[in-house]
PDB file of N, CA, C and O in Angstrom:
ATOM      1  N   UNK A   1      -0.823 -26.672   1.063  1.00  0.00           N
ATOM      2  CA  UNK A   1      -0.734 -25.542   0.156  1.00  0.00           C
ATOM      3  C   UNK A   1       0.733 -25.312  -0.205  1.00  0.00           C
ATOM      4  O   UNK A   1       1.657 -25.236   0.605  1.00  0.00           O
ATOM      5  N   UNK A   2       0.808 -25.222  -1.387  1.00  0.00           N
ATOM      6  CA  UNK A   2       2.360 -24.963  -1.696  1.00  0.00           C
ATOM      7  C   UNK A   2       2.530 -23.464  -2.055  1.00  0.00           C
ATOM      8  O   UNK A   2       1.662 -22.607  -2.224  1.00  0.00           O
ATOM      9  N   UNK A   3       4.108 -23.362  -2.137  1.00  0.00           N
ATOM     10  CA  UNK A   3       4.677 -21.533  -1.876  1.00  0.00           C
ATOM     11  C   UNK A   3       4.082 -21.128  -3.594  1.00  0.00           C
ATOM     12  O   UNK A   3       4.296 -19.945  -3.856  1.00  0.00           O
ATOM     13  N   UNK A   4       3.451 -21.853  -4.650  1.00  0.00           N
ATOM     14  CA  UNK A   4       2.845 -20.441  -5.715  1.00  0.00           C
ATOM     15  C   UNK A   4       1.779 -20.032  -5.094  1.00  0.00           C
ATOM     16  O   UNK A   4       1.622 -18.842  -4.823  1.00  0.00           O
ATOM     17  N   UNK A   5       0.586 -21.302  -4.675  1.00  0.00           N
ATOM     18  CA  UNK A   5      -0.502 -20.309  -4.539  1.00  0.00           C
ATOM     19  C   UNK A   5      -0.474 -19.231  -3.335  1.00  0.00           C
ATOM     20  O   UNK A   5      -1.275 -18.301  -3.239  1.00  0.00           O
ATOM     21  N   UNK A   6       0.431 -19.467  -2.557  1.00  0.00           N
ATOM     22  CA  UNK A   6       0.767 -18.026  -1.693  1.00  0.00           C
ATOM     23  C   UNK A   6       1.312 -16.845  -2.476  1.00  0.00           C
ATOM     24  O   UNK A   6       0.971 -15.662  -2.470  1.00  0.00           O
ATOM     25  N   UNK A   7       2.162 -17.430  -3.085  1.00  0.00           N
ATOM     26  CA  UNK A   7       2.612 -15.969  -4.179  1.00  0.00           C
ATOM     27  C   UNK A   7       1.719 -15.610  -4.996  1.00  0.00           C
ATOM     28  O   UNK A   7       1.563 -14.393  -5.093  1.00  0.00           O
ATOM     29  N   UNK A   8       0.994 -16.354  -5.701  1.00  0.00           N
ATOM     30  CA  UNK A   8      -0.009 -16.081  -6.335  1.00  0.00           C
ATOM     31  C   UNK A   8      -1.220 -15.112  -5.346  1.00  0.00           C
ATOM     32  O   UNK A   8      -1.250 -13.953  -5.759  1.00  0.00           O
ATOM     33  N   UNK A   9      -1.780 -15.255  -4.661  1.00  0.00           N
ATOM     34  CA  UNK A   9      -2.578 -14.824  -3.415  1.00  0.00           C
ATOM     35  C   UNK A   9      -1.828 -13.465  -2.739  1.00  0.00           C
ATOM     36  O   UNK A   9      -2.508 -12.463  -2.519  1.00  0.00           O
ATOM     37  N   UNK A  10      -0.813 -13.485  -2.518  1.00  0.00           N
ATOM     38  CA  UNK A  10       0.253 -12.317  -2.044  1.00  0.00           C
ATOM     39  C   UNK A  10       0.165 -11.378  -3.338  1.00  0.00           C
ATOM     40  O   UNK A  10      -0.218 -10.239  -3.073  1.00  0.00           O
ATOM     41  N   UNK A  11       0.440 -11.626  -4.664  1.00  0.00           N
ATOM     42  CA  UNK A  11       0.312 -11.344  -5.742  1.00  0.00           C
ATOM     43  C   UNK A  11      -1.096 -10.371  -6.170  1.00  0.00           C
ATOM     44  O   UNK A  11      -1.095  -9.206  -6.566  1.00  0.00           O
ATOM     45  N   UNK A  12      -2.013 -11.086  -5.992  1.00  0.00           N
ATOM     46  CA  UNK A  12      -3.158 -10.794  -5.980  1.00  0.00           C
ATOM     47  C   UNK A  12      -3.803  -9.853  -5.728  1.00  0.00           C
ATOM     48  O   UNK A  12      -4.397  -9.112  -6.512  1.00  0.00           O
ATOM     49  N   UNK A  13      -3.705  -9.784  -4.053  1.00  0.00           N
ATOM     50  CA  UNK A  13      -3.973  -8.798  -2.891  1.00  0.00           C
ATOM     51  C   UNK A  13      -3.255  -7.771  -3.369  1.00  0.00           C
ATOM     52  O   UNK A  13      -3.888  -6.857  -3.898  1.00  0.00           O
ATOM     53  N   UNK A  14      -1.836  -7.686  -3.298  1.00  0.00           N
ATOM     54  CA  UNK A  14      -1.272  -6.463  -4.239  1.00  0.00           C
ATOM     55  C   UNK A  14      -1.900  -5.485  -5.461  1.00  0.00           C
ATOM     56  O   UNK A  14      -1.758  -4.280  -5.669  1.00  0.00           O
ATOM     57  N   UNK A  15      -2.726  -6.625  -6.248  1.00  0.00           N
ATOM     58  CA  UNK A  15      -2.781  -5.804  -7.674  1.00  0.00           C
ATOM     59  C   UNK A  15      -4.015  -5.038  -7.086  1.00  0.00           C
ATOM     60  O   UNK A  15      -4.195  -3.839  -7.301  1.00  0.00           O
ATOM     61  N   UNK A  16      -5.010  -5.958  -6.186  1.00  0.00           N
ATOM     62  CA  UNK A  16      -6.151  -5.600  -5.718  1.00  0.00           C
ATOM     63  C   UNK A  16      -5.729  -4.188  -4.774  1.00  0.00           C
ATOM     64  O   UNK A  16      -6.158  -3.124  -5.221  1.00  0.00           O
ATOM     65  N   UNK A  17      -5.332  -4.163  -4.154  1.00  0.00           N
ATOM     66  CA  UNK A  17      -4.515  -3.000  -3.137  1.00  0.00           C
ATOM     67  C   UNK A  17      -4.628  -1.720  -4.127  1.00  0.00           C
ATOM     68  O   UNK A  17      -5.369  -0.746  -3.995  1.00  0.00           O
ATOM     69  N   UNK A  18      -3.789  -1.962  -5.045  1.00  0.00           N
ATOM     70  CA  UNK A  18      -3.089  -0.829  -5.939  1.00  0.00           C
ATOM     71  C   UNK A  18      -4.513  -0.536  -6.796  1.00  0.00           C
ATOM     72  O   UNK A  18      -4.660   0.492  -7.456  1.00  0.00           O
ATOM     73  N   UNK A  19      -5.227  -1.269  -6.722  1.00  0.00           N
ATOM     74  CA  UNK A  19      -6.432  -0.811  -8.235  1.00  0.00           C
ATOM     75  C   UNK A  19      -7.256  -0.053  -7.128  1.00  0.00           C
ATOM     76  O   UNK A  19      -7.362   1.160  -7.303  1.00  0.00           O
ATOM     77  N   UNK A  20      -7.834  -0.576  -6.052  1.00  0.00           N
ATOM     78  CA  UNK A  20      -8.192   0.462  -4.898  1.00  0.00           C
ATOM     79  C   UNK A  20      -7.635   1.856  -4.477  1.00  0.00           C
ATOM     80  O   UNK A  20      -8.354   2.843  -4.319  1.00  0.00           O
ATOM     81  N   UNK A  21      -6.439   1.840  -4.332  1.00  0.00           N
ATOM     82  CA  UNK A  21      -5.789   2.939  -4.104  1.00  0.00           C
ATOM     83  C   UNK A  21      -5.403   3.977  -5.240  1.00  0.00           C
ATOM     84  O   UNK A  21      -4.868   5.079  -5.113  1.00  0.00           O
ATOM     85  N   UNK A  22      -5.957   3.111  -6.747  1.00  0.00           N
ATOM     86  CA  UNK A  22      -5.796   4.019  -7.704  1.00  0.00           C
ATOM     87  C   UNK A  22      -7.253   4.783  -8.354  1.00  0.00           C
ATOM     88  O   UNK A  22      -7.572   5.742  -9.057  1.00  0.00           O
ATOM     89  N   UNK A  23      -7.647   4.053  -7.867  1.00  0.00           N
ATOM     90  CA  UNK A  23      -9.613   4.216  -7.695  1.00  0.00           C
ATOM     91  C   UNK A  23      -9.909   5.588  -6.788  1.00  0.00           C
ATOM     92  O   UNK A  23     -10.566   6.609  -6.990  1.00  0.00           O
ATOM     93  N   UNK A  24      -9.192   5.154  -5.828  1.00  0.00           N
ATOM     94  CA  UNK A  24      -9.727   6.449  -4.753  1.00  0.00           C
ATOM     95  C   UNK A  24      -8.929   7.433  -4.553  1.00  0.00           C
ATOM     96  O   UNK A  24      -9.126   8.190  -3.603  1.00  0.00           O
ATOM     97  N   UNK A  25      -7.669   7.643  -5.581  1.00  0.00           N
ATOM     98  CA  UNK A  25      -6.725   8.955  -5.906  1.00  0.00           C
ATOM     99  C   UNK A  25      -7.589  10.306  -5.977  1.00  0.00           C
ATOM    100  O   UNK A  25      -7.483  11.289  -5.243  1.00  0.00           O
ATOM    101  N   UNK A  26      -8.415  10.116  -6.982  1.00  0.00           N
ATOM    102  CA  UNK A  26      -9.047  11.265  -7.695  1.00  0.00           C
ATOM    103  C   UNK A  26      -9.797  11.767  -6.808  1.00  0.00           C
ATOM    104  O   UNK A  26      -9.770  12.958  -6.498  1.00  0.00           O
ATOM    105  N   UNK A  27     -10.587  10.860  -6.279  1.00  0.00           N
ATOM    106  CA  UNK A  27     -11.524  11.418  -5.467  1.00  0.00           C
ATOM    107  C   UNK A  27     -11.108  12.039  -4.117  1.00  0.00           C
ATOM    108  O   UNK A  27     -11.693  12.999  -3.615  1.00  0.00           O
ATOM    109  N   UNK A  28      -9.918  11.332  -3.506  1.00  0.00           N
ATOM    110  CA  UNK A  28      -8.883  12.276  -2.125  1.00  0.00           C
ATOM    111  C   UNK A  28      -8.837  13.700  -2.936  1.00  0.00           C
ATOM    112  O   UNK A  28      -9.281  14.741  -2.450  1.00  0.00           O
ATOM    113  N   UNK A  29      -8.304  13.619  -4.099  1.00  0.00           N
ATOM    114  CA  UNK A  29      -7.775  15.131  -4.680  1.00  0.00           C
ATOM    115  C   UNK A  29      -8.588  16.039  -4.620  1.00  0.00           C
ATOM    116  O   UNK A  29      -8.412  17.190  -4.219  1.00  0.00           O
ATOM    117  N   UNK A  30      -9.553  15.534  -5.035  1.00  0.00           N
ATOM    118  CA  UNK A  30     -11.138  16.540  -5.258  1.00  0.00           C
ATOM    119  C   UNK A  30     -11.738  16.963  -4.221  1.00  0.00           C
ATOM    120  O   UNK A  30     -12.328  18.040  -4.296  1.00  0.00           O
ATOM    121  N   UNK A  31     -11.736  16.160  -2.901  1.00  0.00           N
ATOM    122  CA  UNK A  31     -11.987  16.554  -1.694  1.00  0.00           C
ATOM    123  C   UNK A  31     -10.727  17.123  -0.611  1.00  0.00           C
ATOM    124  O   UNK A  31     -11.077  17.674   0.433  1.00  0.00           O
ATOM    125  N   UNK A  32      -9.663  17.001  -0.842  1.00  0.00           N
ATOM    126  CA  UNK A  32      -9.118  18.129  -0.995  1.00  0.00           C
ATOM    127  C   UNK A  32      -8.822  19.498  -1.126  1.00  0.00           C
ATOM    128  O   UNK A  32      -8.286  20.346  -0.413  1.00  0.00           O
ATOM    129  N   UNK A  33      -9.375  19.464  -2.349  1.00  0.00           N
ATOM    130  CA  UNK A  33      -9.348  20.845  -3.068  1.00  0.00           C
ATOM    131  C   UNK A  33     -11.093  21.795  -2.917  1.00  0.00           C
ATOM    132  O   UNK A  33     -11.557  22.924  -3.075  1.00  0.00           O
ATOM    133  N   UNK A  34     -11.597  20.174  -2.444  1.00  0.00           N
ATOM    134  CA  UNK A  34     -13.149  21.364  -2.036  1.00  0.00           C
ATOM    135  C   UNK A  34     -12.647  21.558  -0.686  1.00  0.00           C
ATOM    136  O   UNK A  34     -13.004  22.684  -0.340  1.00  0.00           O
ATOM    137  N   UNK A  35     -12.004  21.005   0.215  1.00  0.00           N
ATOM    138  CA  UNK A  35     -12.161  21.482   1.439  1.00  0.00           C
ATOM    139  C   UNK A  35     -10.872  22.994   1.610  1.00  0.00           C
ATOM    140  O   UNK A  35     -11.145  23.791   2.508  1.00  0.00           O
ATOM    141  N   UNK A  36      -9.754  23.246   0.871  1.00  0.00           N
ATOM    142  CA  UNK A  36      -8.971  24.388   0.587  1.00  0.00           C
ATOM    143  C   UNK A  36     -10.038  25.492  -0.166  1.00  0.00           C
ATOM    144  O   UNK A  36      -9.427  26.537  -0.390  1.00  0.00           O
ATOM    145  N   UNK A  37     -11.488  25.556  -0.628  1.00  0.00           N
ATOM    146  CA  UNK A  37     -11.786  26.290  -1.529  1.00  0.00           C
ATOM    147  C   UNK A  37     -13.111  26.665  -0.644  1.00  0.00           C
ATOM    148  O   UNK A  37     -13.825  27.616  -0.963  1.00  0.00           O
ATOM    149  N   UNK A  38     -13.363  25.898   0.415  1.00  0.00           N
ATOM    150  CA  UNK A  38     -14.110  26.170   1.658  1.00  0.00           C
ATOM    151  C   UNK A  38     -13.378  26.942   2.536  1.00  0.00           C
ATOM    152  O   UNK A  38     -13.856  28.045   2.802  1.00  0.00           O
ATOM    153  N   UNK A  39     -12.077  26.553   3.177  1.00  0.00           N
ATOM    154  CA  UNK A  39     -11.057  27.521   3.869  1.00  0.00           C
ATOM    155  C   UNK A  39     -10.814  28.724   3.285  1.00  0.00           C
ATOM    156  O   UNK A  39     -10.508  29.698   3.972  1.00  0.00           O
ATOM    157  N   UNK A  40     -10.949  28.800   1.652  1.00  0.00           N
ATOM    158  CA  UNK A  40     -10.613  30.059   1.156  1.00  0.00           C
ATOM    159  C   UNK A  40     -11.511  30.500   1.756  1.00  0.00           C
ATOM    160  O   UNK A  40     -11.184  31.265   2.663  1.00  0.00           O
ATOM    161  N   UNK A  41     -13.000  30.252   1.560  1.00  0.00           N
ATOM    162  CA  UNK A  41     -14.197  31.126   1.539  1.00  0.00           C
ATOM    163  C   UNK A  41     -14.350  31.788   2.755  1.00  0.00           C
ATOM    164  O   UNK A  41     -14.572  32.990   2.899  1.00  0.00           O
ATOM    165  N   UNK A  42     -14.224  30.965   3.603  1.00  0.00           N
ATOM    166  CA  UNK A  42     -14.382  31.482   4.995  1.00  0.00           C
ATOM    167  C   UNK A  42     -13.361  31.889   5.921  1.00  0.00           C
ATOM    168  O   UNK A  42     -13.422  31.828   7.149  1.00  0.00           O
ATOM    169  N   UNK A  43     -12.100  32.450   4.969  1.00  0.00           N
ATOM    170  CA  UNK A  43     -11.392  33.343   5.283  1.00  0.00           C
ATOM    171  C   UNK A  43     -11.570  34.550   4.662  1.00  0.00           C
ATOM    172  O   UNK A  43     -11.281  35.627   5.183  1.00  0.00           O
ATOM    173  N   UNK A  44     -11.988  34.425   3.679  1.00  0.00           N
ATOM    174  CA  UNK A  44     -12.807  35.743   3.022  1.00  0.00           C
ATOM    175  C   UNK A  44     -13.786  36.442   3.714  1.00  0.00           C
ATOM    176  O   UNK A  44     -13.829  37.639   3.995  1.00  0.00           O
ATOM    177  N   UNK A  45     -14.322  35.827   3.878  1.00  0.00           N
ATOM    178  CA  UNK A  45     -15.885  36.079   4.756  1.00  0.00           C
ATOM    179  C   UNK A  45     -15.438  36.825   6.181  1.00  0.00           C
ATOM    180  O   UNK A  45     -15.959  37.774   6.766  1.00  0.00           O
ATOM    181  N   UNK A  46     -14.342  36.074   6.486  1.00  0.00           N
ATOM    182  CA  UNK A  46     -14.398  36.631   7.756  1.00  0.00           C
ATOM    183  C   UNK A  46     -13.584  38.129   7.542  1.00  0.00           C
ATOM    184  O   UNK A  46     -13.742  39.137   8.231  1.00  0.00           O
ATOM    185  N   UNK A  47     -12.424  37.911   6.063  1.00  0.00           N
ATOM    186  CA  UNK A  47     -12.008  39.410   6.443  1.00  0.00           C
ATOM    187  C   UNK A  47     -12.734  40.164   5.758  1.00  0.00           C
ATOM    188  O   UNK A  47     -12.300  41.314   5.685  1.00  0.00           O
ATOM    189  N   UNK A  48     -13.889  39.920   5.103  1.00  0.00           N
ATOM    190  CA  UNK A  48     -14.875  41.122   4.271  1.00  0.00           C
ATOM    191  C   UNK A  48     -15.610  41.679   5.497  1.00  0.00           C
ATOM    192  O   UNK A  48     -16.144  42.756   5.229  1.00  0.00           O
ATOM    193  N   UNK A  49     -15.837  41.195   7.009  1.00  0.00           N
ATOM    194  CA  UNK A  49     -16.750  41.595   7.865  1.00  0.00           C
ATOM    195  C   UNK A  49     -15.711  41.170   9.315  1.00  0.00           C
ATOM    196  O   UNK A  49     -15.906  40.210  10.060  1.00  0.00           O
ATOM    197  N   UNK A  50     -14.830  41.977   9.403  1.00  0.00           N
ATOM    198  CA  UNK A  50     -14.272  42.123  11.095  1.00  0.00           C
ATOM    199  C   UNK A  50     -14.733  42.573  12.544  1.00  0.00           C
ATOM    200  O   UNK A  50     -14.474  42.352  13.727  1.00  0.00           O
ATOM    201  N   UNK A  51     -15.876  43.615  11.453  1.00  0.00           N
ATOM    202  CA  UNK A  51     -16.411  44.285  12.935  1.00  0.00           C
ATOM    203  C   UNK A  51     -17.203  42.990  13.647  1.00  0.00           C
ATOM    204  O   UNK A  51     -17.151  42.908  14.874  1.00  0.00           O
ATOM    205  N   UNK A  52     -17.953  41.956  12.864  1.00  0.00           N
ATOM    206  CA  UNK A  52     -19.470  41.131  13.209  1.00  0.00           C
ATOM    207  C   UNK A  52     -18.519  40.151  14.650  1.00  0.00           C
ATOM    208  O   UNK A  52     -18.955  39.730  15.722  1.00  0.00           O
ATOM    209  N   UNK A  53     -17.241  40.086  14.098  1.00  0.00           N
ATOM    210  CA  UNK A  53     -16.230  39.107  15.233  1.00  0.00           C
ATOM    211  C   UNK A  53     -16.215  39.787  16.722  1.00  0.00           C
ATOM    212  O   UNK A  53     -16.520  39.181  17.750  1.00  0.00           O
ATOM    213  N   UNK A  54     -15.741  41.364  16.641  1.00  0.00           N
ATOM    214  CA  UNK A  54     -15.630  42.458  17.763  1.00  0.00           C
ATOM    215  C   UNK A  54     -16.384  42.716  18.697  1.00  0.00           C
ATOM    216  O   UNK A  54     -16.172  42.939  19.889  1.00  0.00           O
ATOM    217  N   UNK A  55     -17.766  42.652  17.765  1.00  0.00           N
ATOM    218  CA  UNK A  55     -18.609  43.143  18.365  1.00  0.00           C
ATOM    219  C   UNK A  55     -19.441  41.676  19.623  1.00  0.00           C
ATOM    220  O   UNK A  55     -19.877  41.873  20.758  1.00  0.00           O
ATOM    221  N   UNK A  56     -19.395  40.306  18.839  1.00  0.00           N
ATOM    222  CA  UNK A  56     -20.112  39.159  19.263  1.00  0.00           C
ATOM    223  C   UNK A  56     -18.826  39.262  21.047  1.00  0.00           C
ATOM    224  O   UNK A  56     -19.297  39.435  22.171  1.00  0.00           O
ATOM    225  N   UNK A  57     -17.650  39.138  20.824  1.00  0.00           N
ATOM    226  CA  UNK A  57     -16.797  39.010  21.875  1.00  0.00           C
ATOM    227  C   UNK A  57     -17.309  40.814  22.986  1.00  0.00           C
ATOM    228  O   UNK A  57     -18.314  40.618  23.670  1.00  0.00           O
ATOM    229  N   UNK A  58     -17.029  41.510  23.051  1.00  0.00           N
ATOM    230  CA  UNK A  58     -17.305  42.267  23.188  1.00  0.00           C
ATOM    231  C   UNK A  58     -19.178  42.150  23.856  1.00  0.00           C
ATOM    232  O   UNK A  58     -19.108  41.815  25.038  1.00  0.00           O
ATOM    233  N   UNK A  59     -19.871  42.234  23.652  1.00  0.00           N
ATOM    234  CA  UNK A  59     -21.307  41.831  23.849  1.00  0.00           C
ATOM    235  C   UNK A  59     -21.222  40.080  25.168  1.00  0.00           C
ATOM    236  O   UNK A  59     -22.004  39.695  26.038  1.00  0.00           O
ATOM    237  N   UNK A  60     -20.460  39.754  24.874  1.00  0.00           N
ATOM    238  CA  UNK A  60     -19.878  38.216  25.955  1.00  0.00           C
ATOM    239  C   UNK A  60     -19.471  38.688  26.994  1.00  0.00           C
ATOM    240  O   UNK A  60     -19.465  37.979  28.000  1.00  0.00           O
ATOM    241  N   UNK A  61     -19.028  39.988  27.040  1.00  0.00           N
ATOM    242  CA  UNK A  61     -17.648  40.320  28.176  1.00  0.00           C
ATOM    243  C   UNK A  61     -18.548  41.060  29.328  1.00  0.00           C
ATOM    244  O   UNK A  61     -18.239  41.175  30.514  1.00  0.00           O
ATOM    245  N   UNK A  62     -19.750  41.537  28.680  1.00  0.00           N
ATOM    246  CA  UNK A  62     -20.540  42.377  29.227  1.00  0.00           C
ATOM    247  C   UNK A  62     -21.349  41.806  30.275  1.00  0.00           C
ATOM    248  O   UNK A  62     -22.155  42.508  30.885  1.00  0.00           O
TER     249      UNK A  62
END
């Protein structure tokens, strides 16, 4: 085997690499941003209802 078809092949794998990793950009982002919009929620949740936390610990201790 001579040194193109390694460069060629090294070459290759590269473009292949990068079209993968440009493939699965969007979709990291998007899951991402659902999993920050889940954290929102259920930080909401928890401060729309503080007592339901108080009371479960509290009721444990007993």
């Amino acid at each position: 085997m001579d040194i193109a078809f390694w460069l060629f092949m090294l070459g290759l794998a590269a473009l292949l690499w990068w079209a993968s990793f440009y493939a699965t950009k969007r979709m990291r982002i998007e899951k991402n941003h659902m999993r920050e919009e889940q954290a929102r929620r259920n930080l909401e949740a928890r401060a729309a209802s503080p007592g339901e936390g108080d009371e479960s610990q509290t009721s444990k201790e007993e």
